[in-house]
Phi, psi and omega in degrees: 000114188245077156195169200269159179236119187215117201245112195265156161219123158262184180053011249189155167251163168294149188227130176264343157274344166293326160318308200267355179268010157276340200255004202218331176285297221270334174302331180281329201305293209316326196266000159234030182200092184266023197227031176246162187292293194204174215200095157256156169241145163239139192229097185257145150263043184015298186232119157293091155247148200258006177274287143002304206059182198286142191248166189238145166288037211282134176198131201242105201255130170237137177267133143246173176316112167084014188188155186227134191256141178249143171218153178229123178326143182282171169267141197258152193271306178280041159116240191238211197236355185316322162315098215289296170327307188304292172345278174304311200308297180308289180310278204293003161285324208256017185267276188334300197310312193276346174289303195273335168314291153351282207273343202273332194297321201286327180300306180320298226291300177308343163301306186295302234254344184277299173314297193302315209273009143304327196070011169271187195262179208279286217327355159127341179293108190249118166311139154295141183296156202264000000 
C-alpha cells in the first residue's frame, strides 16, 4: 500500500486491531485501483439502541487523480451491523464496487469516441479492422 491511511473512530473506543483489520481491507482495494492517493476510515457507532443493539457506521473517503470518492456502509445484507466486522466488510465491498466503476468510466468514454470516429454507433460496438 503506497498511499497514507487514516482510521477515525467516533462514539467507539480505538482499537488497534481493528486499525490493522482496516489496514488488510484497504490493502486489497490496490488490487482494484493502483491509482489511489490516500484512504481515511471513519468508524461510528451512531446509536444506543437497546432493542437492536448498537449498529456501527462505516465510511470510506478515497482520493484518486482528480476526484475523491465517498462510500458508506450499505444497508446491510447479510444480516445488521451490530458486528463491527460485518460493517467494514460491506463498506469495503461497496469501495471495490466503486473503484471498478471508476476506472471503467474512461474505458466507456473511449469505446463511444473509438465508435463514433468509426461511424458506428455509440453503443459500444467497434467493428474490426478488415
Amino acid at each position: 500500500m503506497n498511499y497514507p491511511l487514516t482510521v477515525t473512530f467516533h462514539n467507539t473506543r480505538r482499537s488497534i486491531r481493528v486499525e490493522e483489520e482496516v489496514a488488510e481491507f484497504a490493502e486489497r482495494l490496490d488490487k482494484f485501483h493502483d491509482r489511489i492517493q490516500s484512504c481515511e476510515v471513519v468508524i461510528d457507532k451512531p446509536h444506543r439502541q437497546h432493542n437492536k443493539g448498537n449498529e456501527f457506521h462505516v465510511r470510506i473517503l478515497l482520493s484518486v487523480p482528480g476526484q475523491k470518492l465517498v462510500v458508506s456502509s450499505p444497508t446491510p445484507k447479510h444480516g445488521d451491523h451490530t458486528s463491527l466486522h460485518t460493517a467494514m466488510r460491506d463498506a469495503f465491498e461497496a469501495a471495490q464496487r466503486k473503484l471498478r466503476s471508476h476506472r471503467q468510466k474512461p474505458r466507456d468514454r473511449r469505446l463511444k469516441a473509438a465508435a463514433k470516429e468509426n461511424g458506428g454507433s455509440e453503443g459500444g460496438f467497434v467493428p474490426a479492422p478488415a
